[in-house]
N, CA, C and O atoms as a CHARMM CRD file, in Angstrom:
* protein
*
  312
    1    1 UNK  N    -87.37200 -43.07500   7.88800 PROA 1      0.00000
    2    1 UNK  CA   -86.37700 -43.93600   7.31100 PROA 1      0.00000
    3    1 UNK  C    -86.85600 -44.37600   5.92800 PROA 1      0.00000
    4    1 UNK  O    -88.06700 -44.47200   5.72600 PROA 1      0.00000
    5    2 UNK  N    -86.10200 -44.60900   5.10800 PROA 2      0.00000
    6    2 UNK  CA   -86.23400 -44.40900   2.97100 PROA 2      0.00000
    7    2 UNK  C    -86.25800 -46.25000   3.49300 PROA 2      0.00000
    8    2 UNK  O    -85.57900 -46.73900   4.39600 PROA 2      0.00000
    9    3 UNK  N    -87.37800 -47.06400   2.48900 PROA 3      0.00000
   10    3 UNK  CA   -87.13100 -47.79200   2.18200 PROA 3      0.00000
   11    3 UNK  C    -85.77900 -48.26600   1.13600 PROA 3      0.00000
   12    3 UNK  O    -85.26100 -49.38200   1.11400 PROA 3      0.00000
   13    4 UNK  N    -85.48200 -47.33900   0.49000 PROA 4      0.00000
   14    4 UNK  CA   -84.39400 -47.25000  -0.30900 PROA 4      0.00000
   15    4 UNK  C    -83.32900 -48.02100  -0.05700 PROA 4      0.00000
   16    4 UNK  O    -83.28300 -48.29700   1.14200 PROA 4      0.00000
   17    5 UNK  N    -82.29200 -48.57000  -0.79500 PROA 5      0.00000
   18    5 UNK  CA   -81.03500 -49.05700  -0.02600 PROA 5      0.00000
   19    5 UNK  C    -79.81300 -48.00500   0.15000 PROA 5      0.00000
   20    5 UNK  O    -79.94400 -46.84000  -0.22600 PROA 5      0.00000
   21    6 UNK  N    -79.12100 -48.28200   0.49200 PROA 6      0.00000
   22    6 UNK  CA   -78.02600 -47.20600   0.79100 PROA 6      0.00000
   23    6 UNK  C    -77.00200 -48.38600  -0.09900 PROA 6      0.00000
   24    6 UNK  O    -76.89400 -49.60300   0.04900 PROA 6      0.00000
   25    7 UNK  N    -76.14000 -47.15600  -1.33600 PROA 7      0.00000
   26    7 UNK  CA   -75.48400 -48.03100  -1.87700 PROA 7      0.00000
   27    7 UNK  C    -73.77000 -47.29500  -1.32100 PROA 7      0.00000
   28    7 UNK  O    -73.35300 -46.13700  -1.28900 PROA 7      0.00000
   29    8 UNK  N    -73.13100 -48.66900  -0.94100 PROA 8      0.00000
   30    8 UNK  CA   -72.01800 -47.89600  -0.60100 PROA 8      0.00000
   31    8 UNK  C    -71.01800 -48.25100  -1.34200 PROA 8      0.00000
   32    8 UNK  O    -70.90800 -49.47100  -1.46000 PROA 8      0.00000
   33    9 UNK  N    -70.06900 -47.47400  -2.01200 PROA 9      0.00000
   34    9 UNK  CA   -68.65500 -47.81100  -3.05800 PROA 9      0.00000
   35    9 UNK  C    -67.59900 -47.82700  -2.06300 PROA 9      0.00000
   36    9 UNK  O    -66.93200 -46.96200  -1.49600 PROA 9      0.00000
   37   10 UNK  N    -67.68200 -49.44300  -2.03100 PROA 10     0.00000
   38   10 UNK  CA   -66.79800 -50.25700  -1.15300 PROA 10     0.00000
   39   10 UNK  C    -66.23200 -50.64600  -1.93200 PROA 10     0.00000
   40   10 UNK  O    -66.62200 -50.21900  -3.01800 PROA 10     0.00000
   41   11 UNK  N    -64.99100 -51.65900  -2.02300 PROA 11     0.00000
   42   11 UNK  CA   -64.32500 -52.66300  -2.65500 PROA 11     0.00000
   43   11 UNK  C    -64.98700 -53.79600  -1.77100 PROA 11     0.00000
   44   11 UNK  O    -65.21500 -53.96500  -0.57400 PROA 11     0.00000
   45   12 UNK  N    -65.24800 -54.72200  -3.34500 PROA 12     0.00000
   46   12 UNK  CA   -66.09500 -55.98600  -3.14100 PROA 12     0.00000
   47   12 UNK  C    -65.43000 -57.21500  -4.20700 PROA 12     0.00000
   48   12 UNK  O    -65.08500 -57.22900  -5.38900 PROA 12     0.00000
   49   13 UNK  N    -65.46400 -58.28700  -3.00800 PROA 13     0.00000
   50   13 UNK  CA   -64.94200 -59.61300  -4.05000 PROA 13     0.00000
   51   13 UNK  C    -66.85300 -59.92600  -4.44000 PROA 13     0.00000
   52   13 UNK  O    -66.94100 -61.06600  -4.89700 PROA 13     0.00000
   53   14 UNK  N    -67.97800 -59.37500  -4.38200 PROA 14     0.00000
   54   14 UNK  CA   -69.22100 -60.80400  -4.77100 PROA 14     0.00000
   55   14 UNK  C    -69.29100 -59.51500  -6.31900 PROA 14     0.00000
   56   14 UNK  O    -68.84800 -58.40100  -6.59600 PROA 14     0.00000
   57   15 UNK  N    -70.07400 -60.50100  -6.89700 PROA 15     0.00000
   58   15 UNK  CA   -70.45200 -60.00300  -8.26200 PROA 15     0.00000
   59   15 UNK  C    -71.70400 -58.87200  -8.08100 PROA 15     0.00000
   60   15 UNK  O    -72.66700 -59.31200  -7.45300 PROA 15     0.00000
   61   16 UNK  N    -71.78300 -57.84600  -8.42700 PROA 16     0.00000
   62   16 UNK  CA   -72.88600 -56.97500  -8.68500 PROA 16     0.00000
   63   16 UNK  C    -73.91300 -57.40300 -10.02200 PROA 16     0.00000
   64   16 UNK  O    -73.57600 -57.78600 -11.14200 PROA 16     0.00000
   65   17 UNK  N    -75.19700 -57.19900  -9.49500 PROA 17     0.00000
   66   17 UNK  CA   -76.50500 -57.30800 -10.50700 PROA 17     0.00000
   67   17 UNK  C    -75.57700 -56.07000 -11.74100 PROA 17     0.00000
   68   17 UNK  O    -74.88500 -55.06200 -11.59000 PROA 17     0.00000
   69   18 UNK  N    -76.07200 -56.87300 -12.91100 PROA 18     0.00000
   70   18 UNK  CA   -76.22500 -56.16600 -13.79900 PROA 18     0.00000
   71   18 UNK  C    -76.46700 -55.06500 -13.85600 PROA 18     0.00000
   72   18 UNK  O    -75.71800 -54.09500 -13.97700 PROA 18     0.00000
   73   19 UNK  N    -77.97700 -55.16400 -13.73800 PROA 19     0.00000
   74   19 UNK  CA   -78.74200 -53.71700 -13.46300 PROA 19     0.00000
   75   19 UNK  C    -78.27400 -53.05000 -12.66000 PROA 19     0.00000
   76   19 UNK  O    -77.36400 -52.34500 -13.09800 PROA 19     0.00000
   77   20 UNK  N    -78.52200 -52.92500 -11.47500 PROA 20     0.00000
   78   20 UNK  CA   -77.29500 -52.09700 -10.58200 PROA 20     0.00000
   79   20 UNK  C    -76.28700 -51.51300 -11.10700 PROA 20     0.00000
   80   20 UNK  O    -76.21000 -50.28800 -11.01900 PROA 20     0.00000
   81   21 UNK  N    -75.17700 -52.33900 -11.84500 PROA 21     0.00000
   82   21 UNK  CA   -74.29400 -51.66000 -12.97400 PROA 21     0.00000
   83   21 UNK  C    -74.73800 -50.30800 -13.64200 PROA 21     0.00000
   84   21 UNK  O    -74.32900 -49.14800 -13.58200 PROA 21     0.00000
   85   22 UNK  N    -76.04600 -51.14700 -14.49700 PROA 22     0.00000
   86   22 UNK  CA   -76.08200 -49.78600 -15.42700 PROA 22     0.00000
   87   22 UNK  C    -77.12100 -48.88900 -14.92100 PROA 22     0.00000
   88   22 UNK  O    -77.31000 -47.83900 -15.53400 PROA 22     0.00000
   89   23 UNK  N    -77.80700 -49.15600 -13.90500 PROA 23     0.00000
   90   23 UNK  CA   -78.24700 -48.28100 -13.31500 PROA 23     0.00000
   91   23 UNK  C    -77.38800 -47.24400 -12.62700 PROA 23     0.00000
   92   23 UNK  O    -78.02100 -46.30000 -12.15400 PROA 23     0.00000
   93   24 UNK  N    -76.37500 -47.22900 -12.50900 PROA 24     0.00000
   94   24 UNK  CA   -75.01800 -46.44900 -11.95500 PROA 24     0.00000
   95   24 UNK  C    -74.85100 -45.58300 -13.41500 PROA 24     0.00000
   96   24 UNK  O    -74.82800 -44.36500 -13.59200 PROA 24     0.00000
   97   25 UNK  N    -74.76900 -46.44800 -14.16400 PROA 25     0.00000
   98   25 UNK  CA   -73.99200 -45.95100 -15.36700 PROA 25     0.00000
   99   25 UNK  C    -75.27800 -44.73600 -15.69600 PROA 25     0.00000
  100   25 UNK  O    -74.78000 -43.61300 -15.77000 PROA 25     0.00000
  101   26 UNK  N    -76.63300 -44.74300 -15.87900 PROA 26     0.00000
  102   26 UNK  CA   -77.50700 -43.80900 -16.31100 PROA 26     0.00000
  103   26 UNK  C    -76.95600 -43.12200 -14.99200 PROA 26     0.00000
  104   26 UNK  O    -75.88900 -42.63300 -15.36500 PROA 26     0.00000
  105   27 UNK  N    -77.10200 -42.85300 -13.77500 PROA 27     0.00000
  106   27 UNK  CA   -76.83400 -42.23200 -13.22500 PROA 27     0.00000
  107   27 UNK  C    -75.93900 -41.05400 -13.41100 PROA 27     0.00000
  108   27 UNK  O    -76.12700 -39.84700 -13.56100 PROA 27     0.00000
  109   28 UNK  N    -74.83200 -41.88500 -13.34300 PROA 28     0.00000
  110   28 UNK  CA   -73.88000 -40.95700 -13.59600 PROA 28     0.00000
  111   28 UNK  C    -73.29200 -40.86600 -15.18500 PROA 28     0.00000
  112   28 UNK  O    -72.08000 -40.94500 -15.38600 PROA 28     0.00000
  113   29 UNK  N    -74.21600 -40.70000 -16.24600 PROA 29     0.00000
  114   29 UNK  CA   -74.05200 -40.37600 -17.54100 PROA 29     0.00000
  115   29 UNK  C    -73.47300 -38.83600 -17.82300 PROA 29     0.00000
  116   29 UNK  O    -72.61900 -38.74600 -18.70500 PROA 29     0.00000
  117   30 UNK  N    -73.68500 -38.20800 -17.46700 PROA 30     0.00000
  118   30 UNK  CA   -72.87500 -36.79900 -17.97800 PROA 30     0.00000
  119   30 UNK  C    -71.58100 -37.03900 -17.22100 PROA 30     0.00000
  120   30 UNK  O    -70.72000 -36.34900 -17.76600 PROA 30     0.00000
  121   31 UNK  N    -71.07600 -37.70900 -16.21700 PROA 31     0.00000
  122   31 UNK  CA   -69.62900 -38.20600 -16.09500 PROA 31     0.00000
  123   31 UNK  C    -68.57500 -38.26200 -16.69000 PROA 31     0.00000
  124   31 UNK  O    -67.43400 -37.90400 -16.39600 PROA 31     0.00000
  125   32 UNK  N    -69.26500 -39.01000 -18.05800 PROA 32     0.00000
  126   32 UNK  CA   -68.46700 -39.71500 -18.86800 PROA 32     0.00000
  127   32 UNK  C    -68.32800 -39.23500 -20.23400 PROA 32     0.00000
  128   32 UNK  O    -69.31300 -39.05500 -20.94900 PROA 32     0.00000
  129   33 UNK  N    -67.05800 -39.00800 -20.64200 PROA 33     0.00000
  130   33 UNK  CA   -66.67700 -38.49400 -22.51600 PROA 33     0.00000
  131   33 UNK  C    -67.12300 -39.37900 -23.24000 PROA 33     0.00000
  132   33 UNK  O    -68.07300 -39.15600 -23.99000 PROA 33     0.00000
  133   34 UNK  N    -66.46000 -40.70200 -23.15300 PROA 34     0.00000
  134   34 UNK  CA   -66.81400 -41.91400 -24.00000 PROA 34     0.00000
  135   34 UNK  C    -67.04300 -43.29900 -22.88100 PROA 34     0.00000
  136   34 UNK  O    -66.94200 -43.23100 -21.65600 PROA 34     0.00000
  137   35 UNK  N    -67.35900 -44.47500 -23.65200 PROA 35     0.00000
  138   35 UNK  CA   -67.86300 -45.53500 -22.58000 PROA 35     0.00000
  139   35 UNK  C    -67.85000 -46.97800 -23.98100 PROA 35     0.00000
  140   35 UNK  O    -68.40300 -47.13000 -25.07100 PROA 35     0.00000
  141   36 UNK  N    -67.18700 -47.52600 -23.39600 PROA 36     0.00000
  142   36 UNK  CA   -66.91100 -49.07500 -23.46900 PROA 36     0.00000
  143   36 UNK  C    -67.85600 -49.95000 -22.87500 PROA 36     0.00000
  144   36 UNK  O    -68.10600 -49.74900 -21.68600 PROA 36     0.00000
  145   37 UNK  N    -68.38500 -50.80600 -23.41200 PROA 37     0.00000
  146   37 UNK  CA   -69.21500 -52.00500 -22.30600 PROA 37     0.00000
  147   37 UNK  C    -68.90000 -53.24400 -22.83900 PROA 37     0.00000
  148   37 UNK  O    -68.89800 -53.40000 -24.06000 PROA 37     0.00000
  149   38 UNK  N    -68.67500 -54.00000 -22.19800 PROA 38     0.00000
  150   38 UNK  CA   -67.67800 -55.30300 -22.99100 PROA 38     0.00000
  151   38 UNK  C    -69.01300 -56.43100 -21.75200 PROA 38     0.00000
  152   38 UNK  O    -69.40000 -56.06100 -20.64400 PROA 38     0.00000
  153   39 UNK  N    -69.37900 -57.67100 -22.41400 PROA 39     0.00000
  154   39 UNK  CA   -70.19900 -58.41300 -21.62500 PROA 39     0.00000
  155   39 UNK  C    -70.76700 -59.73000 -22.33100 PROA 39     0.00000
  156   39 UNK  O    -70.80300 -59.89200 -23.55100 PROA 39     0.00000
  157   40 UNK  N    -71.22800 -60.68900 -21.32700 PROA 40     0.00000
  158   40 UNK  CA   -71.34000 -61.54300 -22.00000 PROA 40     0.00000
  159   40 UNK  C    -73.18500 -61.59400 -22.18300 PROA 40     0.00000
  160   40 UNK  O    -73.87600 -60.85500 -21.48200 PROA 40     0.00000
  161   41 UNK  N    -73.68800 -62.36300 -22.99800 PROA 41     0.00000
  162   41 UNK  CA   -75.40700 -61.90700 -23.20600 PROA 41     0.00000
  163   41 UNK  C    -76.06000 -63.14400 -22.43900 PROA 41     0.00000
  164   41 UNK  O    -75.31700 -63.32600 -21.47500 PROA 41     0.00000
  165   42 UNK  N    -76.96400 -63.96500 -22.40600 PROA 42     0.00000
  166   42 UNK  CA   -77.56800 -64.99000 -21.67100 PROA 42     0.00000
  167   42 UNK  C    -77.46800 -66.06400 -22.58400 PROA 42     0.00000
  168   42 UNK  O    -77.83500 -67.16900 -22.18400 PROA 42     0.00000
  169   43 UNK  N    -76.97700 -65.92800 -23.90400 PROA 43     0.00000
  170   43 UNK  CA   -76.28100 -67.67700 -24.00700 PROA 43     0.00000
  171   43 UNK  C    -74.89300 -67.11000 -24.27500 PROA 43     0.00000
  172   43 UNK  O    -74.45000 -67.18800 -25.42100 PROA 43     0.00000
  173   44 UNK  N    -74.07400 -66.46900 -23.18000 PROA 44     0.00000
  174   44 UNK  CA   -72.61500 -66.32900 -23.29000 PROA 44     0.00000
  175   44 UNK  C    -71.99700 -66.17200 -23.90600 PROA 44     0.00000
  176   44 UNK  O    -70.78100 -66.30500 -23.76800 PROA 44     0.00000
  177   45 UNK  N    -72.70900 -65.74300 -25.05700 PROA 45     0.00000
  178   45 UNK  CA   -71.80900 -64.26800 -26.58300 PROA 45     0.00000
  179   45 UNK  C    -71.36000 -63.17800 -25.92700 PROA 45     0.00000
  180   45 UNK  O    -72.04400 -62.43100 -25.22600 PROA 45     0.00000
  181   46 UNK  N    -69.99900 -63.07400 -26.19900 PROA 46     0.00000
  182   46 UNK  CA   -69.69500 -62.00400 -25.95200 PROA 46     0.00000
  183   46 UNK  C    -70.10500 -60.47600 -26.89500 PROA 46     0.00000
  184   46 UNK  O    -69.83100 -60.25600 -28.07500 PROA 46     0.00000
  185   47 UNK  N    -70.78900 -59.63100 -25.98500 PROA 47     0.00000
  186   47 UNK  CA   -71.11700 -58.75000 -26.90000 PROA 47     0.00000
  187   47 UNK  C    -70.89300 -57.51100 -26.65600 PROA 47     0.00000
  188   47 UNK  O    -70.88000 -57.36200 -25.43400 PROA 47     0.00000
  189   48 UNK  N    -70.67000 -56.34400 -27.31100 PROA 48     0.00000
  190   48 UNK  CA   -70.51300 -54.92000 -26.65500 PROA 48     0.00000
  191   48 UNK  C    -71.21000 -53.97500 -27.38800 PROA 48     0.00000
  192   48 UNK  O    -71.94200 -54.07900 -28.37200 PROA 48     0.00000
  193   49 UNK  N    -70.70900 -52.67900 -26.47500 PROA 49     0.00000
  194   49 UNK  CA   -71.57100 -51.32400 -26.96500 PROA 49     0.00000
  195   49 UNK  C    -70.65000 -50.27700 -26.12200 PROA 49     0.00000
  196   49 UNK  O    -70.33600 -50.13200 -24.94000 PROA 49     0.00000
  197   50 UNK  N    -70.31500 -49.44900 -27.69100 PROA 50     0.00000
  198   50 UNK  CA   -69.48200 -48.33000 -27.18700 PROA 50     0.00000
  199   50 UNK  C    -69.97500 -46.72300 -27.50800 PROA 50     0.00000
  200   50 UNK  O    -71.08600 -46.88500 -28.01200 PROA 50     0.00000
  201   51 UNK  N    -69.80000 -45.77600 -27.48200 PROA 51     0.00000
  202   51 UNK  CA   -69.87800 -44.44800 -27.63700 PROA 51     0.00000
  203   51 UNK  C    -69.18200 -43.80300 -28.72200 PROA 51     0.00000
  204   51 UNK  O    -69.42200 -42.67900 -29.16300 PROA 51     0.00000
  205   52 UNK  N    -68.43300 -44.48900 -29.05500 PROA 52     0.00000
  206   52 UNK  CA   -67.35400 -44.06200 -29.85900 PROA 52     0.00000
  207   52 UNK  C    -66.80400 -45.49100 -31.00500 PROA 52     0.00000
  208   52 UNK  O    -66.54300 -46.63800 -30.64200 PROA 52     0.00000
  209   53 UNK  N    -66.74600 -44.83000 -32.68600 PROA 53     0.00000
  210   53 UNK  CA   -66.51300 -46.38900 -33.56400 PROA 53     0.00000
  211   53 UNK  C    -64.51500 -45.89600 -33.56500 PROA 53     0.00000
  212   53 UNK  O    -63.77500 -46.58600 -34.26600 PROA 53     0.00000
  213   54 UNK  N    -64.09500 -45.07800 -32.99100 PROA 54     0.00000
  214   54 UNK  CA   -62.55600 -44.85200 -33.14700 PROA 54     0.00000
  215   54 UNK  C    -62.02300 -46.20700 -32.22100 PROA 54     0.00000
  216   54 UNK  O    -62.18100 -46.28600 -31.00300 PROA 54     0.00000
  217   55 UNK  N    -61.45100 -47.10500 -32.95200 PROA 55     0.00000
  218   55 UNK  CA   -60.95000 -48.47000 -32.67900 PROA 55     0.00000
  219   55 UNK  C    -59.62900 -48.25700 -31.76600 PROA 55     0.00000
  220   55 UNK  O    -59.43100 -48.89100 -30.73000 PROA 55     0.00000
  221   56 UNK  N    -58.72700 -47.25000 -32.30600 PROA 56     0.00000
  222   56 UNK  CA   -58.00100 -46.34200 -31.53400 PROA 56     0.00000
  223   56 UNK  C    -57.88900 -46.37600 -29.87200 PROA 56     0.00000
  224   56 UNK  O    -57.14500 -46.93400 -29.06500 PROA 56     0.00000
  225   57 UNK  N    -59.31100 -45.25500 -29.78000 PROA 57     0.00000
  226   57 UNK  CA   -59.47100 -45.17200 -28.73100 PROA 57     0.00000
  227   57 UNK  C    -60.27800 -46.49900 -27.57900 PROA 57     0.00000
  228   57 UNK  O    -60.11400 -46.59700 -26.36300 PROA 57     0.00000
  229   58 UNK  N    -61.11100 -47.34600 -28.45100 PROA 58     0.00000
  230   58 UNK  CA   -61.46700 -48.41700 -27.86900 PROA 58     0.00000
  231   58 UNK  C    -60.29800 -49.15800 -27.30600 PROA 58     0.00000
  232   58 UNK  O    -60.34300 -49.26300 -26.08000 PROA 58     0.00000
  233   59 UNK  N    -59.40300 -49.62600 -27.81200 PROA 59     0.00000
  234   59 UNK  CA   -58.12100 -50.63900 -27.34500 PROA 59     0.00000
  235   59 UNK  C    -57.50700 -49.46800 -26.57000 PROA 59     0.00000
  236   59 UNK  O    -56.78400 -49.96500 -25.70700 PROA 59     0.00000
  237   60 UNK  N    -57.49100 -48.72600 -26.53100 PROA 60     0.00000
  238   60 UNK  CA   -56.89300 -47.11000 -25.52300 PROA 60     0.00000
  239   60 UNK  C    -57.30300 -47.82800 -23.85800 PROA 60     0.00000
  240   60 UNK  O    -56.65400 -48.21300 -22.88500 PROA 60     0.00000
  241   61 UNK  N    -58.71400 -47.72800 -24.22600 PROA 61     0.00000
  242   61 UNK  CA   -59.65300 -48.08600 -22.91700 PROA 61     0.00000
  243   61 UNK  C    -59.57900 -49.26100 -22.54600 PROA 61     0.00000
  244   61 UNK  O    -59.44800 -49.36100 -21.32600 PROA 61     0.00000
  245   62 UNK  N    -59.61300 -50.32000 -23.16600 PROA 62     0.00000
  246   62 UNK  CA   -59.30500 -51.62500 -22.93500 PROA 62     0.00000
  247   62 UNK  C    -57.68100 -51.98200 -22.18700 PROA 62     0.00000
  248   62 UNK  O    -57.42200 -52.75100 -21.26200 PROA 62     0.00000
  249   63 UNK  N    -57.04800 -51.36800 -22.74600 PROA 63     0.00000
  250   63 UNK  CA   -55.46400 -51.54500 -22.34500 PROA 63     0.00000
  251   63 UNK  C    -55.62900 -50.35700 -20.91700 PROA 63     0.00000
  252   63 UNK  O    -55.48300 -50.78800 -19.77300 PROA 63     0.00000
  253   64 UNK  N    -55.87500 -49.18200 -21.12000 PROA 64     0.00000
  254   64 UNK  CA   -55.71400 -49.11300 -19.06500 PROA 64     0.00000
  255   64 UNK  C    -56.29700 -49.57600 -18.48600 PROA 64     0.00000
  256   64 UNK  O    -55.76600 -49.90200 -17.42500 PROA 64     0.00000
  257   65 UNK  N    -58.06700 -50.05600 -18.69500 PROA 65     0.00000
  258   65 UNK  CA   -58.78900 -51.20200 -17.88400 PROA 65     0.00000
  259   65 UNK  C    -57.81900 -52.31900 -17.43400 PROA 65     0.00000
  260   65 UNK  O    -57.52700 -52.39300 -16.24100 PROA 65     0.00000
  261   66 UNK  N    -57.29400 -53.21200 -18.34900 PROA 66     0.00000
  262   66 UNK  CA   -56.34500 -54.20800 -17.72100 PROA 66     0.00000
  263   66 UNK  C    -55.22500 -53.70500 -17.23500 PROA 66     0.00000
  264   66 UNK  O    -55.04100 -54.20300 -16.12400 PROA 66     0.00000
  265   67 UNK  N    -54.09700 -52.71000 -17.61300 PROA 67     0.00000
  266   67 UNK  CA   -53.03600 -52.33100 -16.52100 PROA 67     0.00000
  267   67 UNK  C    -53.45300 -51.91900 -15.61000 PROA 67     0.00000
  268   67 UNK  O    -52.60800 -51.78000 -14.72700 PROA 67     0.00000
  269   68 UNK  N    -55.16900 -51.40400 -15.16300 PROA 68     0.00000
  270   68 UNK  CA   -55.40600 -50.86000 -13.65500 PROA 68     0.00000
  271   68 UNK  C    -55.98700 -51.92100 -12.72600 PROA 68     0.00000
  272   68 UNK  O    -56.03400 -51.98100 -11.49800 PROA 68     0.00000
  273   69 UNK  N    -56.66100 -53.20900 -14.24000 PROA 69     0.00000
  274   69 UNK  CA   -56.88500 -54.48900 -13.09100 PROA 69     0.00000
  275   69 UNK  C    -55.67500 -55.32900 -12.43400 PROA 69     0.00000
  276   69 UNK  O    -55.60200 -55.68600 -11.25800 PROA 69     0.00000
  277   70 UNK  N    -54.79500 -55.54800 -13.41100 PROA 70     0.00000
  278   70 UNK  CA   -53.46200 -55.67200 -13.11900 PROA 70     0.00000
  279   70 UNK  C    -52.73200 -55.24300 -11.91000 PROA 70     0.00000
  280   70 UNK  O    -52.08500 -56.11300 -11.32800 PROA 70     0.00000
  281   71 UNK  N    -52.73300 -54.04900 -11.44200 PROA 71     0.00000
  282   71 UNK  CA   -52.01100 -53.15700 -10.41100 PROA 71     0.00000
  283   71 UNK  C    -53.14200 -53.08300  -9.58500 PROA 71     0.00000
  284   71 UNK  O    -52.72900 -52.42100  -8.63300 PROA 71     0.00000
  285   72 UNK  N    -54.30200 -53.35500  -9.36800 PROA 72     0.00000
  286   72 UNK  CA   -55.01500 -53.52800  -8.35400 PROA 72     0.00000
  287   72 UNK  C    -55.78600 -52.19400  -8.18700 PROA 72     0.00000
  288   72 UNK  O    -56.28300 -51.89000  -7.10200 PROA 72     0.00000
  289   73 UNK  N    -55.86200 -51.53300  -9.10200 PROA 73     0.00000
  290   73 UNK  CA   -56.30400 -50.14000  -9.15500 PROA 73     0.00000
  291   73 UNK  C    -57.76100 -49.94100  -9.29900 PROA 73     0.00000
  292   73 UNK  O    -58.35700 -48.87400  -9.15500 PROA 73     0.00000
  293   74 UNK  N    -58.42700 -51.45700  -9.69700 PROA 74     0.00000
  294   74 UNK  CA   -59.93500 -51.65000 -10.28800 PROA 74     0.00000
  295   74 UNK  C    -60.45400 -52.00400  -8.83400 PROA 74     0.00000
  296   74 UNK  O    -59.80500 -52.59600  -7.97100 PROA 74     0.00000
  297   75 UNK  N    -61.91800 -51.46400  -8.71400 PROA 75     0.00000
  298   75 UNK  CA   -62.40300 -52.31000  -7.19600 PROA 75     0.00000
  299   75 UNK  C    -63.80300 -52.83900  -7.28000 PROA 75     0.00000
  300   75 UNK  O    -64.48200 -53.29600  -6.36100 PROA 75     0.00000
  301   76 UNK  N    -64.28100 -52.62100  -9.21000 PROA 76     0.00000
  302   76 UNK  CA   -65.32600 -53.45700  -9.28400 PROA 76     0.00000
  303   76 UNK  C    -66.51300 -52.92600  -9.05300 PROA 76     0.00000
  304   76 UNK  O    -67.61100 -53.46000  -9.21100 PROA 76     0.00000
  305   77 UNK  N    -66.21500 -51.64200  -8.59900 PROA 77     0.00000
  306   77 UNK  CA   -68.22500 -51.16400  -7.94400 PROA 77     0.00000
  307   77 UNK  C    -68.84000 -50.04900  -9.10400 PROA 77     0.00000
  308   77 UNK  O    -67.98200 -49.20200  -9.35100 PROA 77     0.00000
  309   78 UNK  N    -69.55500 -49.93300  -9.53800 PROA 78     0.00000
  310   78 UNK  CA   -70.06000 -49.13300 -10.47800 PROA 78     0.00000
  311   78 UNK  C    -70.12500 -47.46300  -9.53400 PROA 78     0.00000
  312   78 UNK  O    -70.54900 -46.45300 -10.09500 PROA 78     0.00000
């Protein structure tokens, strides 16, 4: 038996560690074309980091993020 945890992509109301997050995110890096990260820092600046400077496509990503949180389509798990 793996000391390891078993991570399962459930839908979850508690907040996920950070890390965990982007530990998903290195994970699964060849996944992804482009990538948005929108967040707040430890005195609560909002700050980001994207893949891409096309402003275009940033508000692209931003606007189906909220019509899919909207419609219930988001479930929060990395």
């Amino acid at each position: 038996m793996s000391d390891e945890p078993t991570v399962l992509k459930l839908l979850t109301r508690l907040d996920i560690p950070v890390e965990r997050v982007i530990n998903g995110l290195v994970e699964d890096k060849n996944d992804f074309k482009h990538i948005l990260v929108l967040g707040f820092d430890k005195d609560n600046k909002l700050t980001s980091r994207s893949s891409t400077s096309d402003i275009g496509l940033l508000l692209e990503l931003m606007e189906h993020f909220k019509h899919n949180l909207f419609d219930g389509q988001y479930d929060g798990e990395p």
